[in-house]
PASEBA-1860 file (N, C-alpha, C; in nm, 3 decimals):
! residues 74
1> XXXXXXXX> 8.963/12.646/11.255/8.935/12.547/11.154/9.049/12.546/11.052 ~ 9.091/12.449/11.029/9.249/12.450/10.963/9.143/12.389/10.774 ~ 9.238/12.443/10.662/9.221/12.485/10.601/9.252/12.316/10.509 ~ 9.209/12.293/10.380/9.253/12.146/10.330/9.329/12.201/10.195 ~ 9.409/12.142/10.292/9.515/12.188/10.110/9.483/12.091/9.988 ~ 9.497/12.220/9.883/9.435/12.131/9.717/9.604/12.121/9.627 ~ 9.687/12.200/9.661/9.758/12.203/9.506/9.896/12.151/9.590 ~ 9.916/12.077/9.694/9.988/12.049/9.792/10.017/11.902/9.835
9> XXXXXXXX> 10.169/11.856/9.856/10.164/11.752/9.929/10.069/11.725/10.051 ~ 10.006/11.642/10.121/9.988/11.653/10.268/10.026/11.504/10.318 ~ 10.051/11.526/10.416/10.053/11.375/10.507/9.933/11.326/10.554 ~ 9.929/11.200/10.563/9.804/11.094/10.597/9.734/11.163/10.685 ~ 9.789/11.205/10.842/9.804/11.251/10.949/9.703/11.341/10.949 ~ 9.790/11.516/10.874/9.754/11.614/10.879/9.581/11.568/10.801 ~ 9.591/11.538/10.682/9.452/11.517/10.605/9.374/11.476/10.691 ~ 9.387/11.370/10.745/9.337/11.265/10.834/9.236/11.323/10.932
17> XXXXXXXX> 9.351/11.450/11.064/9.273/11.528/11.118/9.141/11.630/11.082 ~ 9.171/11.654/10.936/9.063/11.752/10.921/8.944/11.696/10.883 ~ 8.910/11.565/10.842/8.785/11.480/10.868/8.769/11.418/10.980 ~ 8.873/11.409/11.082/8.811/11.359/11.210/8.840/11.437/11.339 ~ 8.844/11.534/11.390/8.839/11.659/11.409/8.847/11.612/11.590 ~ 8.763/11.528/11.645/8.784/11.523/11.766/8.830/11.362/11.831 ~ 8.922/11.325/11.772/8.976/11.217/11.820/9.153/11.261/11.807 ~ 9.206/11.165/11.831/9.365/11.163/11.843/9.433/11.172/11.683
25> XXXXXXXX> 9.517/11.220/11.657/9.573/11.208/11.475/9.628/11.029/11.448 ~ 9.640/10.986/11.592/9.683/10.846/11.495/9.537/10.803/11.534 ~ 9.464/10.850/11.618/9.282/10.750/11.541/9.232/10.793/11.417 ~ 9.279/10.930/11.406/9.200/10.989/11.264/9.287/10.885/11.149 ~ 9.430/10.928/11.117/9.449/10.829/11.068/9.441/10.683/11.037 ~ 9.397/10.589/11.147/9.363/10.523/11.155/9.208/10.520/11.053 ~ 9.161/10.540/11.107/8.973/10.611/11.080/9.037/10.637/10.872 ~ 9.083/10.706/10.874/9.092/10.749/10.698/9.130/10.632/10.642
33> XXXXXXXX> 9.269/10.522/10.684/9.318/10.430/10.623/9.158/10.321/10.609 ~ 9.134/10.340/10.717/9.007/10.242/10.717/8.870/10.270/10.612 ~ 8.833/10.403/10.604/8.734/10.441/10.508/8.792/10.394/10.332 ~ 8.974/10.440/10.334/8.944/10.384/10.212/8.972/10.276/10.173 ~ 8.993/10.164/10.245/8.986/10.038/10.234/8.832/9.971/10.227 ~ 8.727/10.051/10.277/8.608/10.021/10.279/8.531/10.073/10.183 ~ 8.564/10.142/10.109/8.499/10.225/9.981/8.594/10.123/9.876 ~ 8.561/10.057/9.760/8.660/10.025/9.682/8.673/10.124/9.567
41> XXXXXXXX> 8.614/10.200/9.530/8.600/10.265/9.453/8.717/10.363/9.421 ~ 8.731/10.403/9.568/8.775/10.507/9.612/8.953/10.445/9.614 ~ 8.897/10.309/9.684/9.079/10.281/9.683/9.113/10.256/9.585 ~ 9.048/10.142/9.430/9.128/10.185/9.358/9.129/10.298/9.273 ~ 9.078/10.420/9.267/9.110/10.508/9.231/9.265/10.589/9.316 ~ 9.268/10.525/9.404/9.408/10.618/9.467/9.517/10.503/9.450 ~ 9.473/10.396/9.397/9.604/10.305/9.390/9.625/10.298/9.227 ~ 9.524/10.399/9.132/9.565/10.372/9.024/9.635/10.516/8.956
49> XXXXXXXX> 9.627/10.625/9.140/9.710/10.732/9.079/9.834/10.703/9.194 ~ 9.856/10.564/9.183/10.024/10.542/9.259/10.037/10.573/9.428 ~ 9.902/10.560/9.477/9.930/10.555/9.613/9.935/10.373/9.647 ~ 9.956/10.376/9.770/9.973/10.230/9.824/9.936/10.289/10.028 ~ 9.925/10.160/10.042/9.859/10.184/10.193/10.025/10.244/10.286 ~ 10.129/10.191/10.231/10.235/10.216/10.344/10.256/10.387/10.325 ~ 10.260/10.427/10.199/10.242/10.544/10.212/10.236/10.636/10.308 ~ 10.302/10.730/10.355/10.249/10.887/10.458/10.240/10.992/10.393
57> XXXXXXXX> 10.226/10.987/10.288/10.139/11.141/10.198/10.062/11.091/10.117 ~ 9.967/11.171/10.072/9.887/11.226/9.926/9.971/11.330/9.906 ~ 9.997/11.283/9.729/9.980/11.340/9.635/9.881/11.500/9.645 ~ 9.872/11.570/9.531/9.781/11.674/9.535/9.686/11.651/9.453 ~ 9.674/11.498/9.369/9.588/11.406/9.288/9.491/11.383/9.376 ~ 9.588/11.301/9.440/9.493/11.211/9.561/9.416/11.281/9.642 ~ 9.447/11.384/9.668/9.374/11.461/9.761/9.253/11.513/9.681 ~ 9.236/11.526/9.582/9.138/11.567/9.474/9.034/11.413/9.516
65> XXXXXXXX> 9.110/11.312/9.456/9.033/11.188/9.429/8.942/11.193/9.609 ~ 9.033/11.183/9.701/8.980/11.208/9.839/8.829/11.265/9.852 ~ 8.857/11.378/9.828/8.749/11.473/9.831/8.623/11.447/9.743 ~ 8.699/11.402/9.600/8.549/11.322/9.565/8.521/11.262/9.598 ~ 8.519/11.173/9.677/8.470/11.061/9.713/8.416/11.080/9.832 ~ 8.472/11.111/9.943/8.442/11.197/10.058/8.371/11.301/10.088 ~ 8.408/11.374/10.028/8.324/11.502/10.022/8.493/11.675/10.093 ~ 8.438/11.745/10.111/8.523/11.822/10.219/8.510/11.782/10.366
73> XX> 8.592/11.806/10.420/8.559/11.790/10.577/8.484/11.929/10.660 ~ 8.439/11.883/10.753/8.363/11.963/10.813/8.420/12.074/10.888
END
């Protein structure tokens, strides 16, 4: 079980996998870009700490904001 980094860059990718655990990293990614386009809450909270969709990292903000909203991954 791989570990979610808090005080750390991460890539879309890597994050991505650890909430979707048994599919491919570009479906997980896929799958994450899609949840936060479907939560608005959530997106603009990550577009008002300077993310944007073309993006390939979080921040160590964003990854906070993530998790609230989300929860941890399993």
């Amino acid at each position: 079980m791989k570990i979610m980094p808090i005080n750390q860059m991460c890539s879309v990718k890597e994050l991505a996998t650890l909430y979707y655990v048994d599919v491919l990293p570009e479906v997980a990614s896929r799958n994450l870009r899609r949840d936060i386009r479907e939560y608005p809450d959530l997106h603009r909270s990550l577009i008002e700490s300077g993310w944007n969709s073309r993006k390939r990292t979080f921040t160590p903000r964003q990854v906070q904001i993530l998790r609230k909203f989300l929860g941890d991954p399993m």
